[in-house]
C-alpha positions as CSV (number, residue, x, y, z in Angstrom):
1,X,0.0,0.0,0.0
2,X,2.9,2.5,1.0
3,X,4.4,1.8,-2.3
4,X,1.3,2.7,-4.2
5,X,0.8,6.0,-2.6
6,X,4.8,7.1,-3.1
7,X,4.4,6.1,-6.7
8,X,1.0,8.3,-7.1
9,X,2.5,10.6,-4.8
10,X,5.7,10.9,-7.1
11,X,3.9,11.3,-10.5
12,X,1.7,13.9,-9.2
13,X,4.4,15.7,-7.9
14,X,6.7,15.5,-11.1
15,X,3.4,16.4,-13.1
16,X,2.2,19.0,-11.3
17,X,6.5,20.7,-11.1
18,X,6.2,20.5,-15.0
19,X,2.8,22.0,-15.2
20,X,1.2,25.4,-16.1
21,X,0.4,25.4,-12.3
22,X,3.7,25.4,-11.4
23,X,4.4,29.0,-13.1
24,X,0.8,30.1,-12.2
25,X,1.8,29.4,-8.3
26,X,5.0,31.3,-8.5
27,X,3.3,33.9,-9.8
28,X,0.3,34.3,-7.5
29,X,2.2,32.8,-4.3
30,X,5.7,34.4,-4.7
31,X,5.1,37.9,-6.4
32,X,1.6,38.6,-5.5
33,X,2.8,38.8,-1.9
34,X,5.9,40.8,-2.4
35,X,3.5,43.6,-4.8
36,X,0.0,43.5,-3.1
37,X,1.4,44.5,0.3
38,X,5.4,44.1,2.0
39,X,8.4,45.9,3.1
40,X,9.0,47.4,-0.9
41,X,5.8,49.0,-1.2
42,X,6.2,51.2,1.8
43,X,9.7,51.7,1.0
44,X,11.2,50.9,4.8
45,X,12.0,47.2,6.1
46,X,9.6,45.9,8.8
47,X,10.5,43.9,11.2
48,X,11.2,40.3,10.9
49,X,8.4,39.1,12.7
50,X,6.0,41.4,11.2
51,X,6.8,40.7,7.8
52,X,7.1,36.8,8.3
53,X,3.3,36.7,9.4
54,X,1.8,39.5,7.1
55,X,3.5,37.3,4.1
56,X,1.8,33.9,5.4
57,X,-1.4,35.6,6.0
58,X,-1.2,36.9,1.9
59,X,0.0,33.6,1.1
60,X,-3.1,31.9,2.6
61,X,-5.6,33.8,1.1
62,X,-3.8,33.8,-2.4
63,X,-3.9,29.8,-1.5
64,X,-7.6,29.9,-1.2
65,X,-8.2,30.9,-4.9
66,X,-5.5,29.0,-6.4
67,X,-5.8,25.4,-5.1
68,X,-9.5,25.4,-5.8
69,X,-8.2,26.0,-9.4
70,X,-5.2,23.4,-9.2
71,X,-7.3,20.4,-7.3
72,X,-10.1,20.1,-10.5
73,X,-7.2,20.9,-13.1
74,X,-5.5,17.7,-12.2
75,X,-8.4,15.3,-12.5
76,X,-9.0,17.2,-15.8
77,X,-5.8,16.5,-17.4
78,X,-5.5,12.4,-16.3
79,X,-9.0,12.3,-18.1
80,X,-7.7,14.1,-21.3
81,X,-4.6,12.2,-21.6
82,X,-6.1,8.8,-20.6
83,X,-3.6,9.0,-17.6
84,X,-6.0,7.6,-15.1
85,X,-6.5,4.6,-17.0
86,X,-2.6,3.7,-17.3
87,X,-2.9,4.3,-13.5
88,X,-5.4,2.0,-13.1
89,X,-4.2,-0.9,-15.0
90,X,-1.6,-1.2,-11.9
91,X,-2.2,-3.0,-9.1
92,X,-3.4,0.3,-7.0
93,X,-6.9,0.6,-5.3
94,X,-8.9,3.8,-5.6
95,X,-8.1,4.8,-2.3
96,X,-4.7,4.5,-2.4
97,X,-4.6,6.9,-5.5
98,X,-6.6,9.3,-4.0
99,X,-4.5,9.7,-1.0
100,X,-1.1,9.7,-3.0
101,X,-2.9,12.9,-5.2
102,X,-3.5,15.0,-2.7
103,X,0.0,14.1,-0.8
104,X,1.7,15.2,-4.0
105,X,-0.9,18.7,-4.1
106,X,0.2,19.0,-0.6
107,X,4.0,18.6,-1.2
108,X,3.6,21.0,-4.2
109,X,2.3,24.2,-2.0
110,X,4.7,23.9,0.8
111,X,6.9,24.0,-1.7
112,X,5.9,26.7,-3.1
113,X,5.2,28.7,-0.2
114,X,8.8,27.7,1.0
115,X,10.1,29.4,-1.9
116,X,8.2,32.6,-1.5
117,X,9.1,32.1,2.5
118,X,12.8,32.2,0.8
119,X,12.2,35.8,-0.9
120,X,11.0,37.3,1.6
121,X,13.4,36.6,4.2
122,X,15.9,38.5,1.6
123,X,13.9,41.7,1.4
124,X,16.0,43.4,3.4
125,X,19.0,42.8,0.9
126,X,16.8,45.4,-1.5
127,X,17.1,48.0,1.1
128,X,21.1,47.2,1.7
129,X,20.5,45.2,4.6
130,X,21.0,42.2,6.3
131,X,18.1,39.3,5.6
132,X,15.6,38.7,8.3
133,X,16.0,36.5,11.2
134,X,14.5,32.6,9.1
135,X,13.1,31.5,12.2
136,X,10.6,34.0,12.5
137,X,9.6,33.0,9.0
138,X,9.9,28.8,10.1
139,X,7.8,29.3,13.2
140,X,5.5,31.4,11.1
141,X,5.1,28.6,8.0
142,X,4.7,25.9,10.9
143,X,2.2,28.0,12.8
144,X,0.1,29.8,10.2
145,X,1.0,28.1,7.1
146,X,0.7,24.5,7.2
147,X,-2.4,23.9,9.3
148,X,-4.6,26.8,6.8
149,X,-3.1,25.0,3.8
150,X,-4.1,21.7,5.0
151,X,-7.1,22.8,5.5
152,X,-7.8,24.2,1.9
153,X,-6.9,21.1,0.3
154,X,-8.7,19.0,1.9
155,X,-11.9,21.1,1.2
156,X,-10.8,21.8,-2.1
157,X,-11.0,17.9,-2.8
158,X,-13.9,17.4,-0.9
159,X,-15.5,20.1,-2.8
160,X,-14.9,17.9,-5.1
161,X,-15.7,15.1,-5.1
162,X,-18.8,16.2,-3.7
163,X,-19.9,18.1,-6.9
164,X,-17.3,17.2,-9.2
165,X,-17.2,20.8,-11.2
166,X,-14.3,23.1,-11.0
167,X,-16.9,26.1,-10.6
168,X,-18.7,24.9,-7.5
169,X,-15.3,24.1,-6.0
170,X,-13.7,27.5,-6.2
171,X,-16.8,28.9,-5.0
172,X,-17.2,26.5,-2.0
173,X,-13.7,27.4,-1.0
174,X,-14.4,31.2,-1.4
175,X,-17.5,31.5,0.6
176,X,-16.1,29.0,3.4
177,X,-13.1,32.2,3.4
178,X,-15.1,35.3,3.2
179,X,-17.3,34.1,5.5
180,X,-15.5,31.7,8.1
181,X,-16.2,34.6,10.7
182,X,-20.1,33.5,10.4
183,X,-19.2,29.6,10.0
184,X,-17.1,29.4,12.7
185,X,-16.2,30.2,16.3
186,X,-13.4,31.9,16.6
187,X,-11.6,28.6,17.9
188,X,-11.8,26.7,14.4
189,X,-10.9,29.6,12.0
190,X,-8.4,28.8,9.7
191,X,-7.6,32.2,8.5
192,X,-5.9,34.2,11.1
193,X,-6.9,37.8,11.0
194,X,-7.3,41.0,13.4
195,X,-6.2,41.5,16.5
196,X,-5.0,37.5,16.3
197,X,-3.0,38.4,13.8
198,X,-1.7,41.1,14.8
199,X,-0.4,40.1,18.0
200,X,1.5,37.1,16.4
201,X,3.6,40.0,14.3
202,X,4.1,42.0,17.1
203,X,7.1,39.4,17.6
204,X,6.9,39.7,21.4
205,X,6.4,36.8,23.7
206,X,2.7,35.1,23.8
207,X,0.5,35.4,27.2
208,X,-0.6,31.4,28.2
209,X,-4.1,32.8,27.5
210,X,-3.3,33.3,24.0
211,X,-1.2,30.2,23.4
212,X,-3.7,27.9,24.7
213,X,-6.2,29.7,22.0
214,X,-3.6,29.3,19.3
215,X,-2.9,25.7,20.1
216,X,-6.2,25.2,19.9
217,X,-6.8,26.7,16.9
218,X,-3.9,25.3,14.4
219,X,-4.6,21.6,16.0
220,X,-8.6,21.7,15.2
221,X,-8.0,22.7,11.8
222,X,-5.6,20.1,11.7
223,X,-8.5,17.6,13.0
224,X,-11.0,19.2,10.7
225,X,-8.4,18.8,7.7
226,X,-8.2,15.1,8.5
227,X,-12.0,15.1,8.5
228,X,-12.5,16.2,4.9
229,X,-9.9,14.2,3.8
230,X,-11.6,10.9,5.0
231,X,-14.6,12.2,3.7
232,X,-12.9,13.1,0.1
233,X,-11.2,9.1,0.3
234,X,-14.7,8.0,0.7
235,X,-16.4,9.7,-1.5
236,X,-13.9,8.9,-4.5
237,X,-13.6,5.4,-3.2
238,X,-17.6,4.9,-3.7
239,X,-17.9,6.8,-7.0
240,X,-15.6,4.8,-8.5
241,X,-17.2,1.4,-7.8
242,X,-20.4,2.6,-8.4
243,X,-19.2,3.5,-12.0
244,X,-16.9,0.1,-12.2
245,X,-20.4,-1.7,-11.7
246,X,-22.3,0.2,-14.3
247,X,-19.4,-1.1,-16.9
248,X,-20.5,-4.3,-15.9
């Protein structure tokens, strides 16, 4: 079973490296940040902490529109190209595939975002300065980063494979963002914004109040992200025999 999910895992990785998505995600998820709102545009370097949160914040968001796009545009191509079917003809059950796609979407965006971590971190070096401090920007990608991104694939494929249309699962993603304050309590929101936000860029040390919320927080959206992602395996899992018995 391992093997069958690294193999998946692999080719979707490769594929998606080699893909339009690739240049798309640099775009949106390594310039957007750097032009919409950091250090360059107000012409003065911020401080490390500050700028390591405000670019994970931009980066979320800017996640939340493109894998919505990326998730559908993968199943797309394997039916075009009759991939799915080469696929298939190995020895690899329908779970199993599933689970190596999104590991390989998931492997893709970190390491994207890593490389727009990387660009920021040498901001400074525009302004004839020294870089800023890359553990600010670690503890921001493990705190803010990972759990949101989780989070958005997991409903981006469960979007899905719930409605299978590339339309309904940008929008699902969308209104679960713009209105997660009305969705959720504050505990389970997977955006950080406001005065949450801000006190994680202040850079200065965290009351226990607020890193019990914060713990909290990151590790429900990590349980919720495990939810959806059952749910997705599921869902695919069933589709799938259901149209393996109407070819019988």
């Amino acid at each position: 079973m391992g093997t069958n999910i690294r193999n998946v895992l692999i080719f979707e990785f490769k594929w998606l490296l080699k893909s339009w998505m690739f240049f798309v995600g640099i775009i949106m998820l390594v310039g957007l940040p750097v032009l919409i709102e950091s250090p360059i545009m107000d012409g003065y370097t911020w401080i490390s902490s500050s700028s390591s949160y405000v670019y994970s914040h931009a980066a979320c968001i800017i996640s939340a529109i493109f894998i919505p796009i990326c998730v559908p545009a993968t199943f797309h191509y394997e039916i075009v190209t009759g991939m799915t079917t080469v696929l298939f003809m190995q020895p690899i059950k329908k779970h199993n595939y599933l689970i190596g796609k999104i590991l390989g979407c998931t492997f893709f965006m970190l390491l994207i975002l890593m490389l727009g971590m990387v660009v920021q971190i040498f901001i400074p070096v525009f302004f004839g300065e020294y870089p800023y401090m890359p553990k600010d920007f670690i503890d921001a990608f493990i705190i803010y980063i990972i759990p949101t991104v989780l989070f958005t694939i997991s409903l981006s494929y469960l979007s899905f494979m719930i409605f299978s249309s590339s339309i309904s699962t940008v929008l699902t993603v969308a209104v679960f963002t713009l209105i997660q304050d009305i969705l959720f309590p504050v505990q389970y929101r997977y955006i950080i914004r406001n005065e949450n936000l801000e006190i994680l860029a202040q850079g200065k040390e965290l009351t226990s109040t607020f890193t019990s919320f914060l713990l909290v927080n990151r590790l429900a959206n990590i349980g919720i992200s495990l939810l959806f992602f059952l749910l997705a395996v599921v869902l695919y899992t069933i589709k799938n025999e259901k149209q393996n018995k109407g070819r019988i």
